[in-house]
KOLKELUM-349645 format. One record per residue: residue in three letters; x, y, z of N, C-alpha, C, CB in turn. Coordinates in steps of 0.001 Angstrom, whole numbers, plus 500000, padded with zeros to 6 digits. Atoms other than C-alpha are relative to their C-alpha. Glycine has a CB too. Layout:
ALAXYZXYZXYZXYZ
...
//
This chain:
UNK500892499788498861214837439753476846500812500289501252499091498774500221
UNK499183499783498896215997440976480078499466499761500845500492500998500216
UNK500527500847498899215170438939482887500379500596501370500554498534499881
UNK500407499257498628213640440087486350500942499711500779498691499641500697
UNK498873499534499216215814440885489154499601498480500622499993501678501001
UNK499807501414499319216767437658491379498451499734500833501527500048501243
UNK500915500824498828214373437917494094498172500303498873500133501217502313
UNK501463499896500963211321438988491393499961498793499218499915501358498843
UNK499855501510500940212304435670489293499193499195501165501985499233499615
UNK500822501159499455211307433702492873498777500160499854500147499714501291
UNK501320500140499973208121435451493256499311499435498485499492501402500456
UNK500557500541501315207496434971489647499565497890499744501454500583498843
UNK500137501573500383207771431139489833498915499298500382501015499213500515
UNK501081500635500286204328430249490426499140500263499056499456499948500832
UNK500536499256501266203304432240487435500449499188499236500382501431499636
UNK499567500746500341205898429969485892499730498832499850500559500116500300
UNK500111501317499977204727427009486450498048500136499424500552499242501833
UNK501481499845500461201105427964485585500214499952498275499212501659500650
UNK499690499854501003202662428949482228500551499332499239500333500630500009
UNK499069501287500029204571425771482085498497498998499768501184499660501780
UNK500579500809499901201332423956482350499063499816498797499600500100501086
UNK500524499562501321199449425820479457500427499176498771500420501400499772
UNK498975499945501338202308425322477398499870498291499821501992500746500355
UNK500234501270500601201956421477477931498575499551499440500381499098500955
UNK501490499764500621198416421659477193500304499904498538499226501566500396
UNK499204499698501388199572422919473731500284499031499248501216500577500118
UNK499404501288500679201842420479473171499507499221499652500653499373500444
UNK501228501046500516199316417869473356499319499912498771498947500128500724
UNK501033500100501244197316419150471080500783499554498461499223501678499812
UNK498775500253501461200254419543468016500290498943500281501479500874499729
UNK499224501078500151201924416154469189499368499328499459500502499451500908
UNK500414500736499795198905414658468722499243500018497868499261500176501597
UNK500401499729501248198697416506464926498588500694499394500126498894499559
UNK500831498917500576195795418684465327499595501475499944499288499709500160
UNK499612498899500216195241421887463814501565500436499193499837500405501220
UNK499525499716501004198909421504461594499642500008498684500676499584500079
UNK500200499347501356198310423450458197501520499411499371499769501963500079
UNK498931499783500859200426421957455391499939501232499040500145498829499255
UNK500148498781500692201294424856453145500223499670498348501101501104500631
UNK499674500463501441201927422901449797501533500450499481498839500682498963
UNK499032499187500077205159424143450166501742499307501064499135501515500597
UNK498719499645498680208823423147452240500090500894500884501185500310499623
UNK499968499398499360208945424433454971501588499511501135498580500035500316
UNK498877500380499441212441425386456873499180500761501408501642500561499240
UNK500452499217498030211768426657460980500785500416500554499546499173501288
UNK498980499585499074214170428762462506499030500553501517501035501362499142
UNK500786499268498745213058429751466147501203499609501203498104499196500396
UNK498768500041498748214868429223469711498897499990501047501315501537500178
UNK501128500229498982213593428288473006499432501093500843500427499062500916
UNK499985498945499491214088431460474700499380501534498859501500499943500513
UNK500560498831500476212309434877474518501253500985499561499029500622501141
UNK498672498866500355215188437583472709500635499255498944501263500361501366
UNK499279499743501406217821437691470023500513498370500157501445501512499879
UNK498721501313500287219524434428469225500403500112498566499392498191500220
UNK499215499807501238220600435436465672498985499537499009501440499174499931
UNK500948501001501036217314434005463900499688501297499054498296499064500822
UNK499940499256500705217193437120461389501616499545499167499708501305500768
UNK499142500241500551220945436350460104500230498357499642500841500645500669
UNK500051502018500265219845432541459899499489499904498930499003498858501026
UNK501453500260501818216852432969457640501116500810498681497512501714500197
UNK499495499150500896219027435459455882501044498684498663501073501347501119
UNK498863500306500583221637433001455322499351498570499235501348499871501145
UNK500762501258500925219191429918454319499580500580498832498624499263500672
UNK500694499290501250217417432185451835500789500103498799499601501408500307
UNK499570499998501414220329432874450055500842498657499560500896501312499772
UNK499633501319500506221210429319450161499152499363499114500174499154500981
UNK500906500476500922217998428286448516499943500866498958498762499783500512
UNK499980498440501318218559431596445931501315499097499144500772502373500920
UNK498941500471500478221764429863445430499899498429498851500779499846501346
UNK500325501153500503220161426566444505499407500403498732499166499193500875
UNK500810499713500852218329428411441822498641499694500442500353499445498905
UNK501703499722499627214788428283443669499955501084500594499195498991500959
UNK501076499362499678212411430183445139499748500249501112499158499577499645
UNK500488500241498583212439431167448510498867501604500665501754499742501061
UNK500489498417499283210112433708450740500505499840501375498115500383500084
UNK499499499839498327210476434419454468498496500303500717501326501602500333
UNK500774499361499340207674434873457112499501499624501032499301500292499462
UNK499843500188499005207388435835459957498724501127501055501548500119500033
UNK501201499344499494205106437767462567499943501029500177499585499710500889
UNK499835499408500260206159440760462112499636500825501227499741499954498983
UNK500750499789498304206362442030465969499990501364500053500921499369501531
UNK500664498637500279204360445484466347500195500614498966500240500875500793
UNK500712499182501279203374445987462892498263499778499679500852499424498525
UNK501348500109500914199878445159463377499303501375501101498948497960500010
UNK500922498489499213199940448418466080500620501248499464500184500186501954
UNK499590498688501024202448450471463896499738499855498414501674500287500111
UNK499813500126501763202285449504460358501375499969499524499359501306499157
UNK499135499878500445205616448852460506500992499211500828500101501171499768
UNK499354501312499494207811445794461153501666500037499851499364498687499081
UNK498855500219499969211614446181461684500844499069499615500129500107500738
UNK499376501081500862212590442767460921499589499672498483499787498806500708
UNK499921500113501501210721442813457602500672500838499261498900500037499465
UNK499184498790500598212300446246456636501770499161499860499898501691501383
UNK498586500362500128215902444404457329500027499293498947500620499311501074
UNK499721500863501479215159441716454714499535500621498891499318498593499892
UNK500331499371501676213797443613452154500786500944499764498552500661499647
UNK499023499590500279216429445664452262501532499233499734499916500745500790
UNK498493501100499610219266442677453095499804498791498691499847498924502116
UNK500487501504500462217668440151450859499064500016498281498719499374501493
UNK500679499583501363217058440839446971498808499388499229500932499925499110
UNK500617501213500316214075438980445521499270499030500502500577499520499716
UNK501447500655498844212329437742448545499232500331500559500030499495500925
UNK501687499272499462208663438008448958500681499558501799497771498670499188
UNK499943499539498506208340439056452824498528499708500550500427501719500165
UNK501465500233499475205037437492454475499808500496501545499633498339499914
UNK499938499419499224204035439753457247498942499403501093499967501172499513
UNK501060500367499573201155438417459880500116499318500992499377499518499260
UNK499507501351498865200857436385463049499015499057499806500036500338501797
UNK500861500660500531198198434315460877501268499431498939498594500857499498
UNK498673499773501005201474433075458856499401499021498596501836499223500866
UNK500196500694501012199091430544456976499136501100498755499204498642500574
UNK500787498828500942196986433432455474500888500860499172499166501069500913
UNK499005499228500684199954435847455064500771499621498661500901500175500904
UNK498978500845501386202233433427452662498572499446499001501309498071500786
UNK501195500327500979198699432605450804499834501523499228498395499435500953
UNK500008499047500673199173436023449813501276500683498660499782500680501056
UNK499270500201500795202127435770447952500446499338498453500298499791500615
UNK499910500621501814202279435692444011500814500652499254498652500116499045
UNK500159501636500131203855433948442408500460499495501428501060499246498669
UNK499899500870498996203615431368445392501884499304500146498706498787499577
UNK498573500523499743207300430550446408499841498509500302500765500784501271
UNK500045501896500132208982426845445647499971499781501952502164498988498895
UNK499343500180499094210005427332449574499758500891501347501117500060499471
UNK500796498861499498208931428859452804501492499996501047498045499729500706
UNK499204500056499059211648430067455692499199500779501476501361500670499401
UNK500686499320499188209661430267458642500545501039501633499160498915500211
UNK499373499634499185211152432694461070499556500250501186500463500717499636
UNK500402500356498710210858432089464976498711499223500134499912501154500746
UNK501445500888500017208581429319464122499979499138501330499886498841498554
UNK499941500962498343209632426817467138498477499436500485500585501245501551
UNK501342499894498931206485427899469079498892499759498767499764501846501017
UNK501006499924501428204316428393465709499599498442499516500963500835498520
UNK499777501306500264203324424703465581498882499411498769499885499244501444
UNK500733500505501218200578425368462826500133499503499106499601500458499540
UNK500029499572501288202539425472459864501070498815500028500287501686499499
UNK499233500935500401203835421922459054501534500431499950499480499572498770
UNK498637499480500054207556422146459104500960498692499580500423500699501527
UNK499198501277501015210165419825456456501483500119501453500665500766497480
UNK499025499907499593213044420927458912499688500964501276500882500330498976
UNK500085499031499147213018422377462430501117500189500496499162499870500856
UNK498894499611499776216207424441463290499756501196500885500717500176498823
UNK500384499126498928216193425512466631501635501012500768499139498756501253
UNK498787499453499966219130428051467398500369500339502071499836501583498779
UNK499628499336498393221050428646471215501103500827499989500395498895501166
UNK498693498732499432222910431501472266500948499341501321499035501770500811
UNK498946500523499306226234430384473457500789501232501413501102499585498632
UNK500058499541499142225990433235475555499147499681501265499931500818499564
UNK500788500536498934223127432444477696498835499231498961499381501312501178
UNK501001501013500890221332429628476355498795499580500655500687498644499606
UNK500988500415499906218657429724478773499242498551500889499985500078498921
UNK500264501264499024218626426121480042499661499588500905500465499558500250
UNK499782499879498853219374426750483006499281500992500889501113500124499995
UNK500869498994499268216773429155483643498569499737500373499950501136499241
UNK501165500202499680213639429002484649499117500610498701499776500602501404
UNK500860499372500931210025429604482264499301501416500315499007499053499756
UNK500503498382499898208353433071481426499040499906501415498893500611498360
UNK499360498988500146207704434866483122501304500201501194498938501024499966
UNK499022499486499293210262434203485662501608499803499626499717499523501199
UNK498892500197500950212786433482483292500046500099498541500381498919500179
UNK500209499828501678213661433754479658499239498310499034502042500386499286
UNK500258501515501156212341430107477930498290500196500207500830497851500771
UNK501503500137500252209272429935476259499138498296500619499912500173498097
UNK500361500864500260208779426244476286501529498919501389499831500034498106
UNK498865500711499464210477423534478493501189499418499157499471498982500652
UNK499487500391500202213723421949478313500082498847498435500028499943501057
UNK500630501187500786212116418828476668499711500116498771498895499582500460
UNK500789499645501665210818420521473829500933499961498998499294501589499771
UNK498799500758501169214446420127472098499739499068499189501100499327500543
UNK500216501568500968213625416727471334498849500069498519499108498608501312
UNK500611499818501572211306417731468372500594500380499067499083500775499811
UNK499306499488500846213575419798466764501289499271499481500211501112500480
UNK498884500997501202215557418516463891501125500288500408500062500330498257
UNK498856499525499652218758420412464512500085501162501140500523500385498828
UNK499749498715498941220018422563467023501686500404499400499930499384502129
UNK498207499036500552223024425476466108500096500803500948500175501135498390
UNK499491499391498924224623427066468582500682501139499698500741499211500679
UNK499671498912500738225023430784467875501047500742500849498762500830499643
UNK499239499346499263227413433461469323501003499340500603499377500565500768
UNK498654500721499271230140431256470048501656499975499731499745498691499883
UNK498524499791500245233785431238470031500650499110499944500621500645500737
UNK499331500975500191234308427965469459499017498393501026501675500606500521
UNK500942501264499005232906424010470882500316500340501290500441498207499822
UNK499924499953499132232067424611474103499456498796500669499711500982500170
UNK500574501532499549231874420898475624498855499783501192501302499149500562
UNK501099500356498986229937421433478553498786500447499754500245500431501247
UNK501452499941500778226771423047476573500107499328499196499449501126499427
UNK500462501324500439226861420379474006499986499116500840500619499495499068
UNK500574500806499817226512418072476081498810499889500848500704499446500169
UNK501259499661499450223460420125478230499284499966498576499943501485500916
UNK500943499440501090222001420777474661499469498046500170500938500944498040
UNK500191501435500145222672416712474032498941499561501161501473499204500127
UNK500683500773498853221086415700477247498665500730499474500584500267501829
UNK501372499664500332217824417694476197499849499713498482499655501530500373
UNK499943500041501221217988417213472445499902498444499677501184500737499534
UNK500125500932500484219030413979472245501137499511499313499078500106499443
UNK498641500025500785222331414890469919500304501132500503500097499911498382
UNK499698498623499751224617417402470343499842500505499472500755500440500209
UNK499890499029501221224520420739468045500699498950499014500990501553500303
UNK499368500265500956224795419807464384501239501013499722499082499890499043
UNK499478499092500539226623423331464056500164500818501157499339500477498907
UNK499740498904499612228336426030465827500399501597499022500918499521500762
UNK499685498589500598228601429694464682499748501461501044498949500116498620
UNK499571498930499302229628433046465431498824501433499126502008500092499776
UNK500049498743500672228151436689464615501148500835499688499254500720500653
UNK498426500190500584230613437771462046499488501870499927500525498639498049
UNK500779498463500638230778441834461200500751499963498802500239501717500941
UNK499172499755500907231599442133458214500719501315499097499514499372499440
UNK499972498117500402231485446284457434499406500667500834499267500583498659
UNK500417499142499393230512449260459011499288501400499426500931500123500638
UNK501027498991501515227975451503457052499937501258500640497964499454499510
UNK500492498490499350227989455247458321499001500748499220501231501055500126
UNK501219499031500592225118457429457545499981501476500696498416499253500325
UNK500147498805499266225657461224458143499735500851498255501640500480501247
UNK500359498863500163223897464148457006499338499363498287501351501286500262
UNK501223500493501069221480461787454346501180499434498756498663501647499322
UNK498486501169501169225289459990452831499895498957500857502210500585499864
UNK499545501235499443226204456463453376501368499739499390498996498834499730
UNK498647500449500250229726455353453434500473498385500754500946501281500601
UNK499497501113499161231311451980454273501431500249499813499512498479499577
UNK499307500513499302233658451338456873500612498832499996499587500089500688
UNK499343500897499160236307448659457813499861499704501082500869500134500079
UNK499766500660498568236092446878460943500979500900501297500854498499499613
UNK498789499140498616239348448531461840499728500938500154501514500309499903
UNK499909498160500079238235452232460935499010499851501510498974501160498086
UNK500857500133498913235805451345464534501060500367501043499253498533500154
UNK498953499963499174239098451613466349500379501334500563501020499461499358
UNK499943499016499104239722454516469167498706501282499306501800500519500100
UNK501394499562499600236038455371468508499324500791500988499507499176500163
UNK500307499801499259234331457265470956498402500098500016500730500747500244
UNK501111499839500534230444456296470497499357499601501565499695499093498531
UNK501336500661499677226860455741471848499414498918499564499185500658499803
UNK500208500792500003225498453122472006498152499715500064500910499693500782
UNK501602500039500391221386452298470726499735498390499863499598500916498355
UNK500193501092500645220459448723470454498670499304501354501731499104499670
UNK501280500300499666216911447768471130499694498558499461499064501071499459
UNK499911501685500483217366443955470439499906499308501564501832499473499008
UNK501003500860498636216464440799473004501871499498500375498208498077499340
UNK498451499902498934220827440756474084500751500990499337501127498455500113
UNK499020498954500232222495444038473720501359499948500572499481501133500415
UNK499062500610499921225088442515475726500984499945499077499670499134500225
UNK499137500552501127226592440693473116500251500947499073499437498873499305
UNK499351499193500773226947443365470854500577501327500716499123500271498943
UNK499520499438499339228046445600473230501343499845500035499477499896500840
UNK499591500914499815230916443198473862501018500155498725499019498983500215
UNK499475500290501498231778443089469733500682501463500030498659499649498569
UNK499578499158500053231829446942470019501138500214500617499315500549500141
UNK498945499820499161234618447054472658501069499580499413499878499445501166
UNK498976500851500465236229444161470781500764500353498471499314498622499972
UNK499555499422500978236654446521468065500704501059499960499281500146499429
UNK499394498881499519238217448909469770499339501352500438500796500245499127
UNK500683498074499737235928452031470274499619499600501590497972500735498702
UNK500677499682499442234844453152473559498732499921499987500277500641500058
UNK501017500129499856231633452961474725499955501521501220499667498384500326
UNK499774499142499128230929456454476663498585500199500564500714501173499458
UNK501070499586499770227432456736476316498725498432500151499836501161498765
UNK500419500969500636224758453736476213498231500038500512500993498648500370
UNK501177499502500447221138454476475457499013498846500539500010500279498377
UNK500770501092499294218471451939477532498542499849498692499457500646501968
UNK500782500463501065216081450465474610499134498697500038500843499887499014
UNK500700500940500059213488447815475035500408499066498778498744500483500023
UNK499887501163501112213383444784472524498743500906498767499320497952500829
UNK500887499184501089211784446311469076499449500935500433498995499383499368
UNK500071498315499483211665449801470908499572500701498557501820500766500683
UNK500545498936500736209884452488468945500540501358500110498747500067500288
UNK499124498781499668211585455761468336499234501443499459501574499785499201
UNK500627499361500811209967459151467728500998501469499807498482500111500551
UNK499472499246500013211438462478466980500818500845501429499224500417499318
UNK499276499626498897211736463523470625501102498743500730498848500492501002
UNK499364500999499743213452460512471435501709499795499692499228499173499393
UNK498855500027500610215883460539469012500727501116500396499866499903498683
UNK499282498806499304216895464199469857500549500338501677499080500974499728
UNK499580500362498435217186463080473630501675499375500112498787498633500627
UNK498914500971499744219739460330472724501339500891499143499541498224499288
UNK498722499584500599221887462693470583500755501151500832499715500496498535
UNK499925499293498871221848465464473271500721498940501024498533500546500431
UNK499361500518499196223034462670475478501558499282499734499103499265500398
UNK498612500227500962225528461351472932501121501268500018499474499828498268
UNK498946498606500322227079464710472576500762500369501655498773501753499315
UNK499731499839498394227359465572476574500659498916499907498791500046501194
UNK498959501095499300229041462337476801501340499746499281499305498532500086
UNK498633499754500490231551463389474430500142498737498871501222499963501359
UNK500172501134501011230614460474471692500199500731498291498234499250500291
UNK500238499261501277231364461025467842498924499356498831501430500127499352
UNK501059500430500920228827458942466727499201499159500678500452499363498791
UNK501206501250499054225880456303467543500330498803499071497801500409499958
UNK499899500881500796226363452983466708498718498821500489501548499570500011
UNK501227500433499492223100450892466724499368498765498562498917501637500342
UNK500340501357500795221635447449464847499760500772498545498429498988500678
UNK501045500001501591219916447321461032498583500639500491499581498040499220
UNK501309499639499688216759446909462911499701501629500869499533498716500886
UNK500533499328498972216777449450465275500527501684498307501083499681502227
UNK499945499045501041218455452015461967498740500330499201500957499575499130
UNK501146499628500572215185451371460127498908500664500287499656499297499727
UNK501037499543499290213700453195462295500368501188500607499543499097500892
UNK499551498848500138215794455630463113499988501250499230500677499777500003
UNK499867498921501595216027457423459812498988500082500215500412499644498335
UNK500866499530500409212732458155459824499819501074500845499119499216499804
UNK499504498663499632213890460653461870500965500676500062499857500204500733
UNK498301499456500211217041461843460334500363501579500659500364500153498076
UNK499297498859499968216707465284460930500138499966501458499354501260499336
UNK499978500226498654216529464827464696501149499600500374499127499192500417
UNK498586499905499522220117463510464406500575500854499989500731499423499607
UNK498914498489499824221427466994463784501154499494499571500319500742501668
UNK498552500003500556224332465837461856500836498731500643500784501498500405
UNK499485500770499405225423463182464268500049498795499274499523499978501069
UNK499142501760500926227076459835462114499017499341501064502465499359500236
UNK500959501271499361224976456653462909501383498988499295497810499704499154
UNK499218500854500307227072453545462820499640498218499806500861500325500920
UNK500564501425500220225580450332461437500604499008499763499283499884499174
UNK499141501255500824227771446999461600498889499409499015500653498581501174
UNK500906500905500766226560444611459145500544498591500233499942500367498408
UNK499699501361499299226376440919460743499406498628499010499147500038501645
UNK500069500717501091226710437846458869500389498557500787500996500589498734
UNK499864501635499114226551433869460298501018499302499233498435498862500003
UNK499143501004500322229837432225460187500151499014500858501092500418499757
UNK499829501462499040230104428678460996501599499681500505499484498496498941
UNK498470500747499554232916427448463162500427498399499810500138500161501599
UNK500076501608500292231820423824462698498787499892499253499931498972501369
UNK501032500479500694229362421963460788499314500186499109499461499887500391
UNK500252498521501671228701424695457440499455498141499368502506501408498649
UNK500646501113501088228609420798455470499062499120500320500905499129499487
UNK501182500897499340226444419035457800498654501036499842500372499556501879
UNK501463498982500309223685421980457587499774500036498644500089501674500454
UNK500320499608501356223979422530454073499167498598499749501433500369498914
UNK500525501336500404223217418853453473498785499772500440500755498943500408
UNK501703499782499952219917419268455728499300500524498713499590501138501154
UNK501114499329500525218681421875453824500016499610498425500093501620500306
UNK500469501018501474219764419998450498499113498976499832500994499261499499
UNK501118500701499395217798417106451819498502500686499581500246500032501628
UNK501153499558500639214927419480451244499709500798498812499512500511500742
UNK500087499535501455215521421080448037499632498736499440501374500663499311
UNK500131500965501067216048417747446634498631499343500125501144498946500045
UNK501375500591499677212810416246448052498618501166499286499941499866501978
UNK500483499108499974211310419205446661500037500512498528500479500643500973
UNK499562499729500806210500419763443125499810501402498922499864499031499738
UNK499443498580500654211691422640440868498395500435499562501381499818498396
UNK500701499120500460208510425048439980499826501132499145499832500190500574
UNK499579498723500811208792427241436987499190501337500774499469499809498191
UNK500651498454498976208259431124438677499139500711498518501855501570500876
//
């Protein structure tokens, strides 16, 4: 999310606090346990307090194939943001392409959607549930960007956080994403709202670089990114941060393409940004999963121009055995279902 200019944040702050007041409203109601739907089912909760990216697509990714690993049954689902005005959901396209074997529940009704799923999965991974307080939850794993975590900001709309400070304290774990290591003075802001510090820190890892020109795919090394000269596409909630990775990989950045959060792309669009790619002397575009699935569907509009897709993967810097053991905690409580 990209948050309003300084002096638009003040005016915003009585909007804020109106929105702040709702939101405890809310609360009430769930604290108090009515209206949660059990789903007959485990349920894991990835979400985050703040509106934008905190890595909760490479979370679910990485629980899923932890419970795949266990030999169960997992699905994923999530609300699938503007597919009920396109017919077509970017983050589900990433896992069903990223993620072999897992039903994909699409809907912002998430108890209806996963009722649609047969055979019924041993296991549900609810993605950006946090706020979603219908859908009973065995484990809530609330993630912060160790870039801007938000805290310290004010609520929508004059700042990025959905929900107050306070609202930590429900959530089971907190992981601290995008980081480069313990950073002591946000654990102990997380601690002071939470309660504990992060069970876990982790980084966005790249692990390859997938090129797609002229309807081929080839993978890349990390290093082959090196004296690069690209564009730049990334319609995610902190382009920042990958901005940041790109540099740290060595390529240039010459060109860089302005993209809303789950931006929509159409043929003229795409032929704008490659026209601008080219004038700026770029040899390729380099741009998310999500925002690729959406691209290609207007390949020919690249005119030949290489697309450059890292592929990002959650490595822990701390705490990999303390998480696992949560989510064993709920396998084991949880029993096996022939599929």
């Amino acid at each position: 999310m990209h948050e309003p200019p300084r002096w638009a944040s003040i005016l915003l702050r009585p909007a804020s606090f109106c929105f702040e007041a709702v939101v405890h409203l809310r609360r009430r109601r769930f604290d108090a346990g009515r209206g949660v739907v059990h789903l007959g089912m485990p349920v894991i909760s990835v979400g985050n307090l703040t509106a934008g990216g905190t890595g909760k697509t490479p979370m679910c990714r990485w629980i899923a194939g932890r419970i795949q690993d266990a030999g169960r049954r997992p699905a994923i689902a999530l609300r699938g943001y503007r597919a009920a005005a396109t017919g077509f959901s970017d983050e589900a396209a990433e896992y069903e392409e990223r993620l072999e074997g897992v039903p994909i529940a699409i809907g912002a009704d998430r108890v209806a959607s996963v009722a649609q799923i047969e055979p019924p999965p041993e296991l549900l991974v609810l993605d950006d549930g946090f706020q979603h307080r219908r859908v009973h939850r065995d484990l809530d794993v609330v993630l912060i960007d160790a870039s801007r975590s938000g805290l310290d900001r004010p609520m929508l709309p004059a700042g990025p956080r959905r929900e107050p400070c306070s609202a930590l304290r429900r959530a089971d774990v907190v992981i601290v994403t995008r980081s480069t290591g313990v950073d002591r003075a946000l654990s102990d802001l997380i601690e002071h709202h939470h309660g504990r510090p992060p069970l876990a820190w982790t980084r966005h890892r790249w692990t390859s670089v997938l090129e797609y020109r002229d309807g081929k795919k080839a993978e890349l090394a990390i290093e082959q990114l090196r004296g690069r000269r690209l564009a730049t596409l990334f319609g995610v909630g902190n382009p920042a941060s990958i901005r940041d990775a790109v540099e740290a990989a060595g390529s240039e950045i010459v060109h860089d393409e302005p993209a809303r959060d789950h931006a929509a792309y159409d043929a003229a669009s795409v032929s704008r940004l490659v026209v601008a790619a080219r004038a700026a002397g770029a040899d390729a575009v380099i741009t998310t999963f999500k925002d690729w699935v959406k691209l290609r569907l207007h390949s020919r509009s690249l005119d030949g121009l290489p697309v450059l897709v890292p592929m990002v993967e959650i490595e822990f810097l701390e705490g990999e055995k303390d998480f696992r053991e949560r989510i064993d905690e709920v396998l084991e409580a949880s029993p096996s279902v022939p599929g």
